[in-house]
C-alpha positions as CSV (number, residue, x, y, z in Angstrom):
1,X,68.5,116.4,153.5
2,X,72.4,117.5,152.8
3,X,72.7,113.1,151.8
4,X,70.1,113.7,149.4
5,X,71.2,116.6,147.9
6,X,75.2,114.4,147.8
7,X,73.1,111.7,146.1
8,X,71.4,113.8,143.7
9,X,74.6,115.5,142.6
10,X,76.3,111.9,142.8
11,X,74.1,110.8,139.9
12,X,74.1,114.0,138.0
13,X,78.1,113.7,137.8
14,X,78.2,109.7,136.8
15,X,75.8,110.7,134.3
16,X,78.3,113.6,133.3
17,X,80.9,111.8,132.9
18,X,79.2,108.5,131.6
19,X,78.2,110.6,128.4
20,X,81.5,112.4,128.5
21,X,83.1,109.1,128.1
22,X,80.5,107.7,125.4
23,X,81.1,110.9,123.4
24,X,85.1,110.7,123.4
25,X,84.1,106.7,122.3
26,X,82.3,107.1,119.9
27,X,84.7,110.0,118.1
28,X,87.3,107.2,118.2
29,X,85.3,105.3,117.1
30,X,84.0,106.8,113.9
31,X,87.9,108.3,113.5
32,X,88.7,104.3,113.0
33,X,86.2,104.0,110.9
34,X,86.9,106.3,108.5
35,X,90.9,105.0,109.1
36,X,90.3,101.7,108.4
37,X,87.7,101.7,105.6
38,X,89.9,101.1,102.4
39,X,88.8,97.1,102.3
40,X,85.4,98.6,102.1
41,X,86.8,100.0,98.5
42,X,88.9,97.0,97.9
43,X,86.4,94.7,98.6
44,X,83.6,96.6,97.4
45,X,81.6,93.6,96.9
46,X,81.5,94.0,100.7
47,X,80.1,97.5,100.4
48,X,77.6,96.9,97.6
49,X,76.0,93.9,99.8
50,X,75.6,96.6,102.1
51,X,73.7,99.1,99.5
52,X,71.4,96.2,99.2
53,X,70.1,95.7,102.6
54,X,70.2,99.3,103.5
55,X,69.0,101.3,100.3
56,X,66.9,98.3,98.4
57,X,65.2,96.8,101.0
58,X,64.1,100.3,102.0
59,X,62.5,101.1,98.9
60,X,59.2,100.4,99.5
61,X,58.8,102.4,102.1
62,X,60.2,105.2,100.8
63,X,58.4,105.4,97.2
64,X,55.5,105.1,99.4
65,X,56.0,107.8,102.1
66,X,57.0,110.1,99.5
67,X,54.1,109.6,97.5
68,X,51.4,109.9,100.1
69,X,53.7,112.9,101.9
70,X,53.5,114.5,98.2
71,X,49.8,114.2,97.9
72,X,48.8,115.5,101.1
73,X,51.0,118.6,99.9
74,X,49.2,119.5,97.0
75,X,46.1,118.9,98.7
76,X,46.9,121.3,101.2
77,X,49.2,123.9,99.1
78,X,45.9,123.7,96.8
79,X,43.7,124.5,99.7
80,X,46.0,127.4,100.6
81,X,47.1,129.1,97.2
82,X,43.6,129.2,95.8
83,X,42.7,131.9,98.3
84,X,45.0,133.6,97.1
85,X,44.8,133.2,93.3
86,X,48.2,131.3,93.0
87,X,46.5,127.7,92.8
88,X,49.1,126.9,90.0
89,X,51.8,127.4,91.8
90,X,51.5,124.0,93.7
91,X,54.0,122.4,91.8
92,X,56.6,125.0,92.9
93,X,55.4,124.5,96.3
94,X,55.4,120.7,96.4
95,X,58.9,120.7,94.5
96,X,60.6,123.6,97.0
97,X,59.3,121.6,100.1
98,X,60.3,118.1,98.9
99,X,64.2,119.0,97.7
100,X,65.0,121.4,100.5
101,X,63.2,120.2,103.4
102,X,61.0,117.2,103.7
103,X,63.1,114.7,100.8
104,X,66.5,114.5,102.8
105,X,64.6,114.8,106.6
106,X,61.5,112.4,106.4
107,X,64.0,109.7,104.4
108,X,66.3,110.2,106.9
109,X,63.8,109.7,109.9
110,X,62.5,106.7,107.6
111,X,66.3,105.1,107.3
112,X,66.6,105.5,110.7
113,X,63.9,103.4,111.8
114,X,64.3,101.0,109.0
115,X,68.2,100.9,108.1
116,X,70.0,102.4,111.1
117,X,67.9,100.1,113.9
118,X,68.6,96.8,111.4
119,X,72.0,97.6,111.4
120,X,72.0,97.9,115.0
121,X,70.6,94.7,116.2
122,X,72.7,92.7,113.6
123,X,75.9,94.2,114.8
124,X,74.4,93.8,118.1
125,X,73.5,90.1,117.8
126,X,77.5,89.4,116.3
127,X,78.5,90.7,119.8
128,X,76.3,88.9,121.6
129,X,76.7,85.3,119.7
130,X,80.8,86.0,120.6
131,X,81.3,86.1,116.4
132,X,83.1,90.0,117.0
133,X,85.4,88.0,119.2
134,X,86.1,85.3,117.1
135,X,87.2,87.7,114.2
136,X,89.6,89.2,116.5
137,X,91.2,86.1,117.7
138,X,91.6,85.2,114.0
139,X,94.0,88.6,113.7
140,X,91.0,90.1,111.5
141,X,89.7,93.7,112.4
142,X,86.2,93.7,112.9
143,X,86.3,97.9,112.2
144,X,87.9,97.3,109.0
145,X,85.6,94.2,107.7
146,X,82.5,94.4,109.2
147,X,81.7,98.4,109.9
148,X,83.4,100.0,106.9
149,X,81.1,98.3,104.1
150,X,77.9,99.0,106.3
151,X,79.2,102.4,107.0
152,X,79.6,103.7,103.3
153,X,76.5,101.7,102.2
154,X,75.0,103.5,104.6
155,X,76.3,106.5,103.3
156,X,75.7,105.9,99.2
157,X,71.9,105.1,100.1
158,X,71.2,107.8,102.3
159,X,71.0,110.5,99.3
160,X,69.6,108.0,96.7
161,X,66.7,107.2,98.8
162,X,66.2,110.8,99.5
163,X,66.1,111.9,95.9
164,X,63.7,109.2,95.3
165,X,61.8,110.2,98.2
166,X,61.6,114.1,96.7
167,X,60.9,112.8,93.1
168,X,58.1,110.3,94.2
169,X,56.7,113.1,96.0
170,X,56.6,115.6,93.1
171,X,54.8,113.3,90.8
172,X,52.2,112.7,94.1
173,X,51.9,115.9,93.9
174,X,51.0,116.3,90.0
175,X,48.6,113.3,90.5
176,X,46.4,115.5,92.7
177,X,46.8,118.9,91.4
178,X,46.7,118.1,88.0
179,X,44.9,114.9,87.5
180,X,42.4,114.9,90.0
181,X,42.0,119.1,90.9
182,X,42.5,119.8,87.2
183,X,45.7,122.9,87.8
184,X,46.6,123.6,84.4
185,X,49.5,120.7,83.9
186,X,51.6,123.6,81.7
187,X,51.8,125.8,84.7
188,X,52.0,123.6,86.7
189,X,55.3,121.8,84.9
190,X,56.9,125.6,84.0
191,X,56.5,127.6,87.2
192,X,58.0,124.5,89.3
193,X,61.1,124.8,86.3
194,X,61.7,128.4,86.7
195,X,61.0,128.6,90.8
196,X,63.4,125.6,91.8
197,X,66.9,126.3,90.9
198,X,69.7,123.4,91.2
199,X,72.5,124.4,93.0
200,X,70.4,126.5,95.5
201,X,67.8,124.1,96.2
202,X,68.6,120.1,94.9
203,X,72.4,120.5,95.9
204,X,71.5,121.8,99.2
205,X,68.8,119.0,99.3
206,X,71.9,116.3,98.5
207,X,74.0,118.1,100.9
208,X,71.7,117.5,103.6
209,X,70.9,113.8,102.9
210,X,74.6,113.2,102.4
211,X,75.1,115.0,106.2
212,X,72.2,113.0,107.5
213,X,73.4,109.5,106.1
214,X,77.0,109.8,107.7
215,X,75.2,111.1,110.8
216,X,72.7,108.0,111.5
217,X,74.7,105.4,110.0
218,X,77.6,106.2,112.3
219,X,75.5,106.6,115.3
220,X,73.7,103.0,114.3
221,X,77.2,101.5,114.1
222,X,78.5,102.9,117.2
223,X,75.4,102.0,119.3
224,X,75.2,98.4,117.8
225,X,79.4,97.7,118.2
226,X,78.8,99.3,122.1
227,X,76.0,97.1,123.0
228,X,76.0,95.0,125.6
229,X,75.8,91.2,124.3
230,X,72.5,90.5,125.9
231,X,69.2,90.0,124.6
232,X,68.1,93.3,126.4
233,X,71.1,95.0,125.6
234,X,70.8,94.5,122.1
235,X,67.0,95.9,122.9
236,X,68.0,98.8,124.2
237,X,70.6,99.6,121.7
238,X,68.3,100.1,118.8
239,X,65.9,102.0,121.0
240,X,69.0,104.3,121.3
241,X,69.6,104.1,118.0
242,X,66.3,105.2,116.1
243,X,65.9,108.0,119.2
244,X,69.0,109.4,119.0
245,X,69.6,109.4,115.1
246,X,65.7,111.1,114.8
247,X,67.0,113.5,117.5
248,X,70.6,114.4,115.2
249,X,68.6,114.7,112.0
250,X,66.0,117.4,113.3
251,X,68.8,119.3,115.0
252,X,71.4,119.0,112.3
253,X,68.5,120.2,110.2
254,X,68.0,123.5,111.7
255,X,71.7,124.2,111.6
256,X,72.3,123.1,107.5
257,X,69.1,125.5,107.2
258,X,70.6,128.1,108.9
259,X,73.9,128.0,106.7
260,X,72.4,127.3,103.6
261,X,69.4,129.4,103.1
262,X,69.5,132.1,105.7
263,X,73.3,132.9,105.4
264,X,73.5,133.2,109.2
């Protein structure tokens, strides 16, 4: 019994320390990247390949998300209001929702799985196929040339796709509560105006997205760079990736929330 019990507290303390080490790792390593990023601005042809295959190529399934999230929200805001007389007050609703809460954290979740997890495996496969390697033999800093451009790419599609997200979602929203329910589109237009106000509601929105795009484009980086250059490694590393960056989003979340509109 007392070996067990050793065992037991022998893996609990390598698992410690393993995630104690991966933590101090990846702070270095996101300190280098932000050190060594100016050929990202330089270059940034480098970076604005990387706006391409992270914010472009994930267009289509934002506009879509965003309109089908902003539908289902004036369907049920509809639902909800009219018992209460306020049925024209969907639009603020569906607007207040979109820019404060579900914009910057459904396109986040969304780049995750899309961006971050594509960025993983292809740093992933560069390790495996030795090319990381090469570029360090040939006295050329991987950090600075191939992380930096997909870090910031990361980071300048992150709140674009999230304001797109939000703005697809609103007009969702006026295609069911105005065109098909038949809320008065006036009311609908004014009391979303005069309910959502810009620095308390899109700037926090844009600060969030902003906080989310550093967050699971570094953690995408860091997982892909520290894989191991197998096939299963490279596997693994992108499980890691979309898990953990969902997992940062909804917790930094509650904690931008809780500064921003509770003043705790």
């Amino acid at each position: 019994m007392p070996e067990r019990v050793l065992e037991s507290l022998r893996g609990i303390g390598h698992q410690v320390v393993n995630g104690v080490w991966r933590l101090g790792y990846a702070s270095r390593f996101f300190l280098l990247t932000l050190l060594r990023s100016a050929v990202s601005f330089r270059r940034f042809h480098l970076t604005i390949k990387e706006v391409y295959f992270t914010g472009v190529l994930s267009l289509i399934i934002i506009i879509v998300s965003g309109l089908f999230v902003g539908m289902v929200l004036a369907l049920q805001g509809y639902e909800t209001l009219q018992k209460y007389g306020s049925s024209e007050a969907v639009g603020t609703l569906v607007a207040l929702s979109l820019t404060r809460e579900l914009g910057p954290v459904v396109a986040a979740l969304l780049f995750a799985s899309r961006a971050g997890s594509a960025m993983t495996a292809e740093i992933g496969l560069m390790k495996a196929t030795e090319q990381i390697s090469a570029m360090e033999m040939m006295a050329v800093d991987p950090i600075a040339r191939v992380i930096g451009p997909r870090f910031w790419g990361g980071v300048i599609s992150m709140p674009l796709l999230a304001a797109l997200f939000s703005a697809v979602g609103v007009f969702g929203g006026y295609l069911i509560a105005v065109v098909t329910i038949g809320v008065d589109e006036g009311a609908f237009w004014s009391q979303m105006q005069s309910a959502v106000d810009f620095r308390q509601d899109v700037m926090n929105g844009v600060v969030k997205s902003v906080v989310f795009g550093v967050a699971v484009t570094a953690i995408a980086l860091f997982e892909g760079y520290d894989a191991p250059p197998t096939a299963e490694g490279v596997s693994g590393a992108t499980t890691r990736t979309v898990v953990t960056s969902s997992l940062a989003v909804l917790g930094l979340d509650f904690v931008l929330t809780a500064f921003m509109f509770t003043g705790v």
